[in-house]
BADORO-974694 format. One record per residue: x, z, y of N, C-alpha, C, O in turn. Coordinates in steps of 0.02 Angstrom, whole numbers, plus 32768, in hexadecimal, padded with zeros to 4 digits. Layout:
N
atom nu X&nw Z&nv Y&cau X&caw Z&cav Y&cu X&cw Z&cv Y&ou X&ow Z&ov Y
...
This chain:
112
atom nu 817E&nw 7DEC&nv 7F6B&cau 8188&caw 7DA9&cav 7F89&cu 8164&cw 7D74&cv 7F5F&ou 8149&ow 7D43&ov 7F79
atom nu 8167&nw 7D82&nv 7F17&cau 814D&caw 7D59&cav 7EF5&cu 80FA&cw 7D37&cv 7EF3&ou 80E7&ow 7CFE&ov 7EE3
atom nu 80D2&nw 7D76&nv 7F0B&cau 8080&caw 7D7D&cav 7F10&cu 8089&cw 7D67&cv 7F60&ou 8053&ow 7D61&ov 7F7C
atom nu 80AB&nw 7D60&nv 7F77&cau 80AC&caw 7D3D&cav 7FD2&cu 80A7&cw 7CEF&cv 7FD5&ou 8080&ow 7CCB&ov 7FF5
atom nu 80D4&nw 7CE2&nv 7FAE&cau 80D8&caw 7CA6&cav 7F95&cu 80BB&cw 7C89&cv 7F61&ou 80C6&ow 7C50&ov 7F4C
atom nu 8090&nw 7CB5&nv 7F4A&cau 8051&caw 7C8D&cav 7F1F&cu 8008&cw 7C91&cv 7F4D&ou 7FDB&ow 7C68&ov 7F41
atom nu 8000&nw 7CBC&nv 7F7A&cau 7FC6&caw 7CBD&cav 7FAB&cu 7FDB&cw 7C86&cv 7FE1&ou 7FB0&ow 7C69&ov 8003
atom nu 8016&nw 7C7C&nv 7FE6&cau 801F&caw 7C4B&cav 801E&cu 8012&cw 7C0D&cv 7FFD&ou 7FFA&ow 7BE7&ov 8028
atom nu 8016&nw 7BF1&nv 7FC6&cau 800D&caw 7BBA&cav 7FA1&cu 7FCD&cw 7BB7&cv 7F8D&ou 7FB7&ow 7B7F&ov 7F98
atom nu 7FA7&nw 7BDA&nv 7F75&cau 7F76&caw 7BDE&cav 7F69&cu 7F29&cw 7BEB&cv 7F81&ou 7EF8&ow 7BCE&ov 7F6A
atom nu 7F29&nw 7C14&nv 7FA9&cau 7EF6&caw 7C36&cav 7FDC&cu 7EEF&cw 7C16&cv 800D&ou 7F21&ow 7C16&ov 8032
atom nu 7EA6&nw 7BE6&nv 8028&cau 7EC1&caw 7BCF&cav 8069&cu 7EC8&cw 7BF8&cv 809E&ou 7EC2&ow 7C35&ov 8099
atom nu 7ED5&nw 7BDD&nv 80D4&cau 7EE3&caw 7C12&cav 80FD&cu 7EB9&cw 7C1F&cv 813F&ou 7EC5&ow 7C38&ov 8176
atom nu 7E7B&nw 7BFE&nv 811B&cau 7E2A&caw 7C21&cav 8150&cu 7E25&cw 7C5F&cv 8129&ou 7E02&ow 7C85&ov 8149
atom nu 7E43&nw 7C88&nv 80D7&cau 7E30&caw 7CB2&cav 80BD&cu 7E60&cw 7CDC&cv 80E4&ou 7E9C&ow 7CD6&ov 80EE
atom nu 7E2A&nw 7D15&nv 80FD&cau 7E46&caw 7D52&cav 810C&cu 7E7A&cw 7D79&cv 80D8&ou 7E61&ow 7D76&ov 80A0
atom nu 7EB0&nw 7D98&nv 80D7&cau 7ECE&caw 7DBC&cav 80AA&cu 7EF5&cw 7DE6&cv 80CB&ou 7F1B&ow 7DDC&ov 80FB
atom nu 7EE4&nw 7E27&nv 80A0&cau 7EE9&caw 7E69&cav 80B7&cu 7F26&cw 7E80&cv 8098&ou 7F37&ow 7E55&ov 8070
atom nu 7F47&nw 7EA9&nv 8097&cau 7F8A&caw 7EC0&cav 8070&cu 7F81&cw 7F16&cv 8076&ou 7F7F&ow 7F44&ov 809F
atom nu 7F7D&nw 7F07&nv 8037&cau 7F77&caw 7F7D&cav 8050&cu 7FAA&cw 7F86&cv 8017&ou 7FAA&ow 7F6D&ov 7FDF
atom nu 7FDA&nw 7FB6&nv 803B&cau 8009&caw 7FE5&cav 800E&cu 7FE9&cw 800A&cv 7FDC&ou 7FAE&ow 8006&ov 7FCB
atom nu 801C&nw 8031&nv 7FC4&cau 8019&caw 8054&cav 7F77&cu 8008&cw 8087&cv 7F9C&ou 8016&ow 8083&ov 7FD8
atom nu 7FDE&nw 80D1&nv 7F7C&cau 7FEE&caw 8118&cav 7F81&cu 8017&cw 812B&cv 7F5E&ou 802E&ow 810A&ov 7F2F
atom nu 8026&nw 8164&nv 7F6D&cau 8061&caw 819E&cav 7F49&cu 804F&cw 81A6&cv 7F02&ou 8016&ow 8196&ov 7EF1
atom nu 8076&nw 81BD&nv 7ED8&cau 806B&caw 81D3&cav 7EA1&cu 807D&cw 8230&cv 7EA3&ou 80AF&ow 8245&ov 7EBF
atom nu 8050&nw 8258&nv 7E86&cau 8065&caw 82A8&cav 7E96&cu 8083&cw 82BE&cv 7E5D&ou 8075&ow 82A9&ov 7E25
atom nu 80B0&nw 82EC&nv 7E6A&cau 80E5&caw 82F3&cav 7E33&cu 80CA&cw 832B&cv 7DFB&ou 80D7&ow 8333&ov 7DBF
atom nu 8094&nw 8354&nv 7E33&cau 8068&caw 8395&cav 7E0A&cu 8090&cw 83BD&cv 7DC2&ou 807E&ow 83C5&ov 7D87
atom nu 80D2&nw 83D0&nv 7DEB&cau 80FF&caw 83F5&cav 7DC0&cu 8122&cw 83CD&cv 7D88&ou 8151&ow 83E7&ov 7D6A
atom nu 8111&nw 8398&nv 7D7D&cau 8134&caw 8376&cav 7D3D&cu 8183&cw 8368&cv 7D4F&ou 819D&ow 8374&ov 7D85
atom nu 819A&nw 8353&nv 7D24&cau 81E8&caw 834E&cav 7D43&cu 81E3&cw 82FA&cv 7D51&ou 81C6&ow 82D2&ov 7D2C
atom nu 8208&nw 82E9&nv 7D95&cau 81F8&caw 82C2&cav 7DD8&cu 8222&cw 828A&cv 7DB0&ou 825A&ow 8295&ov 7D99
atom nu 81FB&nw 8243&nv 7DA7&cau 8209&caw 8207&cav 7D8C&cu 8251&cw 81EF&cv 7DCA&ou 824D&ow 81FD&ov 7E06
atom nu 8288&nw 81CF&nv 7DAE&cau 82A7&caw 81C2&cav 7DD8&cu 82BA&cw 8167&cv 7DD7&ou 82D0&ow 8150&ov 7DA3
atom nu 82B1&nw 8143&nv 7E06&cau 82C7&caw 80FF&cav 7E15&cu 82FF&cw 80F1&cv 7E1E&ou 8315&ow 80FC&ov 7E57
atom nu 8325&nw 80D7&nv 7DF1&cau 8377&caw 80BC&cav 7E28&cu 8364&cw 807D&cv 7E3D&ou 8345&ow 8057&ov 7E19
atom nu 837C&nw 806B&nv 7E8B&cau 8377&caw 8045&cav 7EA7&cu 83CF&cw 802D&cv 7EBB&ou 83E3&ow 803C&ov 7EF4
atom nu 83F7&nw 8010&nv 7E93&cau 8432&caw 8002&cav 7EB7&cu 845D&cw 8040&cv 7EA2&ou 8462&ow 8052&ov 7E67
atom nu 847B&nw 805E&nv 7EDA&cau 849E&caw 808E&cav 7EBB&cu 8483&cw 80CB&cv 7EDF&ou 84A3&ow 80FC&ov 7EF4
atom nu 8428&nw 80BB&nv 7EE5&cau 8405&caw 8116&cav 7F06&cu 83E3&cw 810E&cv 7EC4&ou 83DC&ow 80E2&ov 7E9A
atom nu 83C9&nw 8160&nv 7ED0&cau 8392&caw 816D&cav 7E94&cu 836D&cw 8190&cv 7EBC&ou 8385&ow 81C0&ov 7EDC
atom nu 8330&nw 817F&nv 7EC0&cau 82EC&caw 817E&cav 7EEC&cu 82AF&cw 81B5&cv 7EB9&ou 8299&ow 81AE&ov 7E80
atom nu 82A8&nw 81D7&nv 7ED8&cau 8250&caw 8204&cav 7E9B&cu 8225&cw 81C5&cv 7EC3&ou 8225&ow 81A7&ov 7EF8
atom nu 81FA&nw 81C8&nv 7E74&cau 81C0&caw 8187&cav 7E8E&cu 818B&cw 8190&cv 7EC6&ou 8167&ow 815F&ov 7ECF
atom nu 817E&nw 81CB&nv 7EF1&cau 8157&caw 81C8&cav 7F32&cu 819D&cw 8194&cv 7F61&ou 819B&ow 815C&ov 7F7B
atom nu 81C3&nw 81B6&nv 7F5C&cau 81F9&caw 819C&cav 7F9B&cu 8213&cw 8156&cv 7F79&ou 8236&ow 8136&ov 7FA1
atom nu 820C&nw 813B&nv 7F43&cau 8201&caw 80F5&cav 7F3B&cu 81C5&cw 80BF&cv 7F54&ou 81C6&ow 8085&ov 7F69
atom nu 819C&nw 80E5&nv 7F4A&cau 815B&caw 80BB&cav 7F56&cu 814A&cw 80C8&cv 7F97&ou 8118&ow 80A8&ov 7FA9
atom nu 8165&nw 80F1&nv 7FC6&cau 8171&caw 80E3&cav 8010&cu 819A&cw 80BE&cv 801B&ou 818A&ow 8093&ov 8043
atom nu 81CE&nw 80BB&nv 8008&cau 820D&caw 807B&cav 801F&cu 81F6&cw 8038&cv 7FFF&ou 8214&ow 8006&ov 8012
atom nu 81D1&nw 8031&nv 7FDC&cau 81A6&caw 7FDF&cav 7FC7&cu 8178&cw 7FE7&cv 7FDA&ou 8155&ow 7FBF&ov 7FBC
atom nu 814E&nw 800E&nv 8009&cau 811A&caw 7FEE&cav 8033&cu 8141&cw 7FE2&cv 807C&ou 8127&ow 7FBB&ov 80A4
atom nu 817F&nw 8004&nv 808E&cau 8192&caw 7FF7&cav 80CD&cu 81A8&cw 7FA8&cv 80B1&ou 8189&ow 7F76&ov 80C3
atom nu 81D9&nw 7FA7&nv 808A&cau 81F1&caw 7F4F&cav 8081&cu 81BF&cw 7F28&cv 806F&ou 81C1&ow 7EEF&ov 8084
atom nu 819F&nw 7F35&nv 8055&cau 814A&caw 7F0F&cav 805E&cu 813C&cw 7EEC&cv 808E&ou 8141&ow 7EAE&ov 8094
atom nu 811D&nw 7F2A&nv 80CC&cau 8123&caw 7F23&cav 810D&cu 814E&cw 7ED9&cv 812E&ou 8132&ow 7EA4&ov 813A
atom nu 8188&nw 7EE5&nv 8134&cau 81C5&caw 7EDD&cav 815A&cu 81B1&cw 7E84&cv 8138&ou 819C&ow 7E59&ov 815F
atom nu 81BC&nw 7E73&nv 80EE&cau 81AC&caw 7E34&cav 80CE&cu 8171&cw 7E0F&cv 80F5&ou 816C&ow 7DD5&ov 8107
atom nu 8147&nw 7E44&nv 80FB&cau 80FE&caw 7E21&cav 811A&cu 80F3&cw 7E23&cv 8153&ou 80BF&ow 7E08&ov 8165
atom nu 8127&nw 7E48&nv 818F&cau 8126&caw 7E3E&cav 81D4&cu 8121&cw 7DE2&cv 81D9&ou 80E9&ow 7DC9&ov 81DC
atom nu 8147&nw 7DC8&nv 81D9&cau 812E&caw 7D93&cav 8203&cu 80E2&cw 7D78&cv 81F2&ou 80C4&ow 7D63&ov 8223
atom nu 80C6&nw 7D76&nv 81BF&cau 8085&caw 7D60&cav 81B3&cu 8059&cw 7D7D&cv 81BF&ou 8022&ow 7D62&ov 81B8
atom nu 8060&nw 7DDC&nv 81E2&cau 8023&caw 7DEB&cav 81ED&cu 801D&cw 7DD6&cv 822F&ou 7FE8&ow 7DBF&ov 8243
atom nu 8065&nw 7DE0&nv 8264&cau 805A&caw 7DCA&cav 829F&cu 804F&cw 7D70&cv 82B8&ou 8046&ow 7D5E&ov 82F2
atom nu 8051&nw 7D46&nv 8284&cau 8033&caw 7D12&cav 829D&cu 7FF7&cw 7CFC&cv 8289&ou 7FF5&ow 7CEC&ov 824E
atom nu 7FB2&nw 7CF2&nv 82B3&cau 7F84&caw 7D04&cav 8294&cu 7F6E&cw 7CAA&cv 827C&ou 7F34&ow 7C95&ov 8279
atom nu 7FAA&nw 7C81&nv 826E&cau 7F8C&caw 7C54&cav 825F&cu 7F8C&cw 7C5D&cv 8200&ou 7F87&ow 7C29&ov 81DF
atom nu 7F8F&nw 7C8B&nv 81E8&cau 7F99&caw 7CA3&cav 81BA&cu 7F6A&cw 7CD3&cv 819B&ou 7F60&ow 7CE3&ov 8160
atom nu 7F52&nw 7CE3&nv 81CC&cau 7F03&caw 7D03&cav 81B4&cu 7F0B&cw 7D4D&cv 817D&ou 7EEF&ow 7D5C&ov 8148
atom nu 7F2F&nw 7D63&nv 8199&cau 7F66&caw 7D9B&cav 8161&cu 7F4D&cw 7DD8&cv 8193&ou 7F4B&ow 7DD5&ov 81D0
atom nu 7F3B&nw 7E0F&nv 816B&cau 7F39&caw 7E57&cav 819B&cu 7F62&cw 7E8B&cv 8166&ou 7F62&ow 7E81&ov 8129
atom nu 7F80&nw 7EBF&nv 8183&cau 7F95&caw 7EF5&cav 8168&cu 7F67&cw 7F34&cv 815B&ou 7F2B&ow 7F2E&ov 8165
atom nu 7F7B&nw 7F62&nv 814A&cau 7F36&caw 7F8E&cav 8134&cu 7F61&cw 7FD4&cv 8137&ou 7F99&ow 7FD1&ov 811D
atom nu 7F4C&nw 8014&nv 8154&cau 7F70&caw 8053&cav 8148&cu 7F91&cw 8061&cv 812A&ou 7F80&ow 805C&ov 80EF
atom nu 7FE0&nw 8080&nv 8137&cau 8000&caw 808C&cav 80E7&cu 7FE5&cw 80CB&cv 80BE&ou 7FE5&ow 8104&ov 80D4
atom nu 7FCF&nw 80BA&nv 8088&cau 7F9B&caw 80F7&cav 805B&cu 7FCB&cw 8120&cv 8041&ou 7FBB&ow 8154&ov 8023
atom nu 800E&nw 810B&nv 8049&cau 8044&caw 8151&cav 802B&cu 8017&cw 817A&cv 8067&ou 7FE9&ow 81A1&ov 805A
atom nu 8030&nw 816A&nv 80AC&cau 8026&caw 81A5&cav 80D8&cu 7FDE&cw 81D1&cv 80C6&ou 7FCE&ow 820D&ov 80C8
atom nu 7FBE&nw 8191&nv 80B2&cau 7F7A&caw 81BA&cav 80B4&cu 7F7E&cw 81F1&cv 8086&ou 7F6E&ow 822B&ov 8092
atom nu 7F98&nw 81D4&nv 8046&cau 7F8C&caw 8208&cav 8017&cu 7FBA&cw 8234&cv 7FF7&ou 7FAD&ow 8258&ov 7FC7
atom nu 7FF6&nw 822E&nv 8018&cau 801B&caw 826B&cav 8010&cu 8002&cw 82AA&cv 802A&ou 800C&ow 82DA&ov 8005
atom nu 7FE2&nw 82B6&nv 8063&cau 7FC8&caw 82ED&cav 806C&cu 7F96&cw 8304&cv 8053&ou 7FA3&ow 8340&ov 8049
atom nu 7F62&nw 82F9&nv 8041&cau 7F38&caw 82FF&cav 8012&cu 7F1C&cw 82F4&cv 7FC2&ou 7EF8&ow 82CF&ov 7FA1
atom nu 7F50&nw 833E&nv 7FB8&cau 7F45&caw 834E&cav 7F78&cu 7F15&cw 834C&cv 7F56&ou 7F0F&ow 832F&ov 7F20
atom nu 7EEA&nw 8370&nv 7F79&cau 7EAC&caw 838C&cav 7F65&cu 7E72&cw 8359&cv 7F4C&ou 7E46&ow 8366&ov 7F23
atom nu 7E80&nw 830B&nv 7F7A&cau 7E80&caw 82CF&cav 7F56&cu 7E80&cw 829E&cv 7F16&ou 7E5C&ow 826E&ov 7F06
atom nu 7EC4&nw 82C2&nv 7EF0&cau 7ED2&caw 82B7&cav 7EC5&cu 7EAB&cw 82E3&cv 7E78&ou 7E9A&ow 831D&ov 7E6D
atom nu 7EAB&nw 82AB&nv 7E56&cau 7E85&caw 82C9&cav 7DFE&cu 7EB7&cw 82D6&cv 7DEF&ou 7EBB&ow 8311&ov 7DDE
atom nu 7F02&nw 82A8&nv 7DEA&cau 7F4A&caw 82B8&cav 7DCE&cu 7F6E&cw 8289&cv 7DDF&ou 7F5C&ow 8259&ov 7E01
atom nu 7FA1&nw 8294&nv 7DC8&cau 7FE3&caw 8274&cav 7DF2&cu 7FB6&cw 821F&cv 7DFE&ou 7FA0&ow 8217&ov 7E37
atom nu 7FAE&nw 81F5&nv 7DDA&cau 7F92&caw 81C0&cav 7DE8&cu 7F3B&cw 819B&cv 7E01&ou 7F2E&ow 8165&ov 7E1D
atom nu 7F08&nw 81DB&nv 7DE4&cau 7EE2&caw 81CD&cav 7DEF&cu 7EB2&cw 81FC&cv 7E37&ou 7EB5&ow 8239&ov 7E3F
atom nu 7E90&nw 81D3&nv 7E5C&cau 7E6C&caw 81F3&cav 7E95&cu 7E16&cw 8214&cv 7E8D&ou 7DE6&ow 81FC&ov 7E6E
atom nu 7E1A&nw 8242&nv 7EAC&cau 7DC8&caw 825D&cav 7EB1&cu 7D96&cw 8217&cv 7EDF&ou 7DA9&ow 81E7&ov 7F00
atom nu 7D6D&nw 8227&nv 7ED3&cau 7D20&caw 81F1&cav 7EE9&cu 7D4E&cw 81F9&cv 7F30&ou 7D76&ow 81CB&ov 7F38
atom nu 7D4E&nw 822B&nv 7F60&cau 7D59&caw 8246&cav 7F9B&cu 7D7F&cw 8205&cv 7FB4&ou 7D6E&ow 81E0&ov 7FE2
atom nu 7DC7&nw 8202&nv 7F7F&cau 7DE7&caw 81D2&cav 7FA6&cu 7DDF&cw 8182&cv 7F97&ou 7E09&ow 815D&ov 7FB0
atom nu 7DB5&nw 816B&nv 7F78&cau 7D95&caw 812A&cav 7F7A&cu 7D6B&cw 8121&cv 7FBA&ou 7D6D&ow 80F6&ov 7FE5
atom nu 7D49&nw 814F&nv 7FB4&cau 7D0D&caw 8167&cav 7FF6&cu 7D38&cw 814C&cv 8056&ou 7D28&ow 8129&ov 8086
atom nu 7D6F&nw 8177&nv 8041&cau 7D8C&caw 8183&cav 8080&cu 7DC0&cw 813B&cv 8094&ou 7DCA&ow 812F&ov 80CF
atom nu 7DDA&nw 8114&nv 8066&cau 7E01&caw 80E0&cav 8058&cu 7DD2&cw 80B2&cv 8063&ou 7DDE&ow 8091&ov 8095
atom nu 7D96&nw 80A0&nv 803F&cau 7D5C&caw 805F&cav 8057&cu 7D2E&cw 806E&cv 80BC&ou 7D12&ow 804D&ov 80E8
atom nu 7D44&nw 80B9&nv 80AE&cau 7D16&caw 80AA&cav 80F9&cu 7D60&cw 809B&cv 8134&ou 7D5A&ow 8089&ov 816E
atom nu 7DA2&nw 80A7&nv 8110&cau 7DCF&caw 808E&cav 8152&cu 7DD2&cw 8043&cv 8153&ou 7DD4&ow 8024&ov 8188
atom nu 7DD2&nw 8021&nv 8111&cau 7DCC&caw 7FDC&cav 80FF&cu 7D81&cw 7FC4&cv 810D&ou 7D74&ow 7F89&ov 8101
atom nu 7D54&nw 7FEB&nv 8123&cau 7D2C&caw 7FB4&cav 8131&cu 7D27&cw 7FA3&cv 817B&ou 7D20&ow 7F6E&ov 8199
atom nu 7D2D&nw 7FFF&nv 8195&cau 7D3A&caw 7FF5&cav 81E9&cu 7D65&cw 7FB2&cv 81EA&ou 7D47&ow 7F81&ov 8200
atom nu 7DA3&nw 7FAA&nv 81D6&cau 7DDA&caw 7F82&cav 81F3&cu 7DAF&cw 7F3A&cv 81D1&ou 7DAF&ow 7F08&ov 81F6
atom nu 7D99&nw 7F37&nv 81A7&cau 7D89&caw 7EF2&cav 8199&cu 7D5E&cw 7ED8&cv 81DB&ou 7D6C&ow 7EAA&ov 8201
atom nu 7D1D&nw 7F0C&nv 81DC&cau 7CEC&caw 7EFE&cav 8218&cu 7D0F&cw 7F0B&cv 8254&ou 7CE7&ow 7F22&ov 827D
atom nu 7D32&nw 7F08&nv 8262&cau 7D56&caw 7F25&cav 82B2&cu 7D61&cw 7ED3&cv 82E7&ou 7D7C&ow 7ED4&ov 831E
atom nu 7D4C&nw 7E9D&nv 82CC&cau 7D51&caw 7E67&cav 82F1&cu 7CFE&cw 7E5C&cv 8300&ou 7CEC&ow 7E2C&ov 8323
């Protein structure tokens, strides 16, 4: 909420701004980092899906009014939970998935 409210103050709002979620983090056998959130305890893939959905949900009204000049962008958990093979290690990605992430972001940039 905090970076919403510094782009809304700051950025005018002829600037296009894009919002792209987090990817997954892969656990690749290590023993699985855990988040308490309240009174759940979350492994950090299934955290960092539930803060790109509340992400989301925060930034619904601004993507749908376009006097706001705000777009959303694929959620990259989805993308990259399935593709392991993607991954260098739990945090870092092969060329492959930079490759595959700039050509969905550029389609969508150029798509007007």
């Amino acid at each position: 909420k905090r970076l919403l409210d510094l782009v809304l103050k700051h950025i005018p709002r002829s600037t296009r701004v894009f919002w792209i979620t987090d990817a997954t983090e892969l656990l690749y056998g290590k023993p699985p980092k855990r988040i308490q959130i309240g009174n759940e305890s979350l492994l950090s893939p299934a955290y960092i899906y539930r803060m790109n959905v509340r992400m989301l949900d925060i930034l619904k009204p601004y993507l749908v009014n376009e006097k706001f000049n705000m777009f959303g962008f694929v959620n990259l958990f989805n993308m990259s939970v399935t593709r392991d093979h993607w991954h260098r290690d739990p945090h870092h990605y092969k060329p492959i998935w930079t490759s595959n992430v700039m050509r969905v972001f550029l389609s969508t940039l150029c798509a007007d």
